[in-house]
KEBA-100736 format. One record per residue (C-alpha): chain; residue number from 1; x, y, z. Coordinates in steps of 0.001 Angstrom, whole numbers. Layout:
BEGIN
rec chain = A&n = NUM&xx = X&yy = Y&zz = Z
...
//
This chain:
BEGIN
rec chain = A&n = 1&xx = 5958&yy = 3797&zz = -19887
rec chain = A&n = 2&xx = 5215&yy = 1095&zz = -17407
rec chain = A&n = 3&xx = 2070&yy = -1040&zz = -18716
rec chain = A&n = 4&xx = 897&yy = -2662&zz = -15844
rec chain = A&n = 5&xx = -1724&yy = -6346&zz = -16279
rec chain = A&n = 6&xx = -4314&yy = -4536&zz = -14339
rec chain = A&n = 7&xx = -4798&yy = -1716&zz = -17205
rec chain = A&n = 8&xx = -8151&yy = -1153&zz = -18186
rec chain = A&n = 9&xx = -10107&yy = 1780&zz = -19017
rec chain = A&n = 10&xx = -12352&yy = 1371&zz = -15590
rec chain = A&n = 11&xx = -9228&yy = 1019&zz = -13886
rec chain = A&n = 12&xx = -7471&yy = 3681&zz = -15750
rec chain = A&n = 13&xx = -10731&yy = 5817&zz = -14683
rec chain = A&n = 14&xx = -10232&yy = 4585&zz = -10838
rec chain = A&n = 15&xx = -6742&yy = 5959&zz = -10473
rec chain = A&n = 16&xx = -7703&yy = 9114&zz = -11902
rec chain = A&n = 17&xx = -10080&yy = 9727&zz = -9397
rec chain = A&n = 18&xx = -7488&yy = 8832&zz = -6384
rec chain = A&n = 19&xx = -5236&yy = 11310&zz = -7888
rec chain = A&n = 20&xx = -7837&yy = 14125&zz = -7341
rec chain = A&n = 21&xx = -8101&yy = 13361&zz = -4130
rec chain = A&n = 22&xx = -6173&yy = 16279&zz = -2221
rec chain = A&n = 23&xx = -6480&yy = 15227&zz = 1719
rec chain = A&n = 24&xx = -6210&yy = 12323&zz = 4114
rec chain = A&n = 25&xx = -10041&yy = 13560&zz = 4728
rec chain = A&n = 26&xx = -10712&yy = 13263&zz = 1127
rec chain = A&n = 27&xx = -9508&yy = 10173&zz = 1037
rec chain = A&n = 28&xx = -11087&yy = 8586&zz = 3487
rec chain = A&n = 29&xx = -14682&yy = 9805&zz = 2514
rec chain = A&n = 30&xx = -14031&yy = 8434&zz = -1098
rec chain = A&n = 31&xx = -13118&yy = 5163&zz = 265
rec chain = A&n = 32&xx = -15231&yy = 4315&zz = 3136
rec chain = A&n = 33&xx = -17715&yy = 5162&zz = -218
rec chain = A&n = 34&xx = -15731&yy = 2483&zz = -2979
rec chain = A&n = 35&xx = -14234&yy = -88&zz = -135
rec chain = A&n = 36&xx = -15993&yy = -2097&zz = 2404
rec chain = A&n = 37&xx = -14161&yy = -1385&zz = 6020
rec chain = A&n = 38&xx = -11929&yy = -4701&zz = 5969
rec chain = A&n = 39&xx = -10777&yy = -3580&zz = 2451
rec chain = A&n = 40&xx = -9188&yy = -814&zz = 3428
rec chain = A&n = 41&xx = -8017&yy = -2162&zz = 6581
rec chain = A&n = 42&xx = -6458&yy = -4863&zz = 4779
rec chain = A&n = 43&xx = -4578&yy = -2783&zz = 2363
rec chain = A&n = 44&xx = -3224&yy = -420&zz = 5213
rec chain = A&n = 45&xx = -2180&yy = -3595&zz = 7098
rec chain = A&n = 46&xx = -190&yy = -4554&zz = 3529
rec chain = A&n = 47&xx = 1665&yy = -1198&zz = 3858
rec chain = A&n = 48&xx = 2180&yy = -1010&zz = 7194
rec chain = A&n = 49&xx = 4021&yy = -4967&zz = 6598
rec chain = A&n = 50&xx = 5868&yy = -3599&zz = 3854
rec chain = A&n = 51&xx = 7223&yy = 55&zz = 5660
rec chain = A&n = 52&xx = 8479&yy = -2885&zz = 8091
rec chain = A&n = 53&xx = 10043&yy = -5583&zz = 5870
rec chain = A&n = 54&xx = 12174&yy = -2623&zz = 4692
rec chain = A&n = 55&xx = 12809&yy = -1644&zz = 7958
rec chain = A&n = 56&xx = 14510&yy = -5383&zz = 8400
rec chain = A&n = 57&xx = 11753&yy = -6566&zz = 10796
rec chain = A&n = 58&xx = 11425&yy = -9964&zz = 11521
rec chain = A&n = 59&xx = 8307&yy = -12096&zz = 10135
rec chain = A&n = 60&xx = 7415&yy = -12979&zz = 14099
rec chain = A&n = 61&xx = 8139&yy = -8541&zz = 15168
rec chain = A&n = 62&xx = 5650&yy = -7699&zz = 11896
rec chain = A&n = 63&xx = 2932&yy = -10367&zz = 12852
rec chain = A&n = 64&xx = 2952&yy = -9352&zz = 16550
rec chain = A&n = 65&xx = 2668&yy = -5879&zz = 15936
rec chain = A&n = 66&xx = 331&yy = -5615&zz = 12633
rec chain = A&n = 67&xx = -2021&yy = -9014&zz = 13123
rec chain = A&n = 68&xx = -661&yy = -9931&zz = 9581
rec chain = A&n = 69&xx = -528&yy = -13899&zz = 8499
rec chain = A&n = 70&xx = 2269&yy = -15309&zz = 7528
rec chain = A&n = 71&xx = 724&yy = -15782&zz = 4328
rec chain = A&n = 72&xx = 226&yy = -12156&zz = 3996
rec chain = A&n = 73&xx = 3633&yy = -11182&zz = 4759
rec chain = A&n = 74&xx = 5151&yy = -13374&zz = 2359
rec chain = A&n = 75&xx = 2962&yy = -11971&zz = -322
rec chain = A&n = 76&xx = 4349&yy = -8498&zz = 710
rec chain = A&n = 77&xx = 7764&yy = -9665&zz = 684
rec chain = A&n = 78&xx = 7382&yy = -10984&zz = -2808
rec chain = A&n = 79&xx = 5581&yy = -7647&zz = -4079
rec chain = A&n = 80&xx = 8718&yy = -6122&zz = -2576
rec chain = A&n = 81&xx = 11489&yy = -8395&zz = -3972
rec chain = A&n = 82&xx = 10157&yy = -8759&zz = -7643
rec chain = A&n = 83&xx = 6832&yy = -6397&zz = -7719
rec chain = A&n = 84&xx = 6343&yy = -3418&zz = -9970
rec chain = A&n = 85&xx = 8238&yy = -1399&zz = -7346
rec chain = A&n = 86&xx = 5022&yy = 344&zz = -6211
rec chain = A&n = 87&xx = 5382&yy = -303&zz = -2202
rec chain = A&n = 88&xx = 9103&yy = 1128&zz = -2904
rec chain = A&n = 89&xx = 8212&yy = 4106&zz = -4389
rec chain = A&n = 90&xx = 5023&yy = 5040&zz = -2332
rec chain = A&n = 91&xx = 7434&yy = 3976&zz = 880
rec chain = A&n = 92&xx = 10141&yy = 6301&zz = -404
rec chain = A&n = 93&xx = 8389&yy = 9372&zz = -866
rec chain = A&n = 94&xx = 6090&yy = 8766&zz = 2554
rec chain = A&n = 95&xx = 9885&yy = 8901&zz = 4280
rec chain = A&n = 96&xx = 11089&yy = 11775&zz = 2369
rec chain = A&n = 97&xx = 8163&yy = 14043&zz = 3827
rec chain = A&n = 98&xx = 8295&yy = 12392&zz = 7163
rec chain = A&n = 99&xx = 11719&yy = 13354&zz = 7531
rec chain = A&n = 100&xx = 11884&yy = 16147&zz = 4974
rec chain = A&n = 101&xx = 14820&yy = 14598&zz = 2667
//
């Protein structure tokens, strides 16, 4: 079992509560409640830099079209190259049900 250095019981308690959530509406109601507005925005953005470092963009193509530092992308890119593998897997299965492999 993965044990990851954010484990806590709080945290444990957090991720729970995300997995209950069943819809995008859901989702968003819980966190416009837990996150302030640039929170979440930032951690779409973070996504949304890392859907497109696997797509092979360049660091100028994802900056132009996301608003994302430089500084930001390379933290992606690191999260990507020797993370936990969460962006992977979350960017994996978000494929698979857009294109229904």
């Amino acid at each position: 079992m993965y044990k990851s250095v954010l484990q806590s019981d709080e945290t444990d308690k957090l991720f729970q509560a995300i997995l209950e959530l069943k819809t995008v509406e859901e989702c968003y109601r819980f966190f416009e409640d837990i996150c302030t507005i640039n929170e979440v925005k930032a951690i779409a953005q973070r996504l949304k830099v890392a859907m497109l470092l696997t797509e092979k963009h360049t660091c100028h193509e994802i900056s132009e079209s996301t608003g994302a530092s430089t500084a930001t992308i390379s933290r992606v890119n690191r999260c990507l190259q020797y993370g936990a593998g969460g962006y992977s897997l979350v960017i994996n299965r978000l494929r698979k049900r857009q294109y229904g492999s």
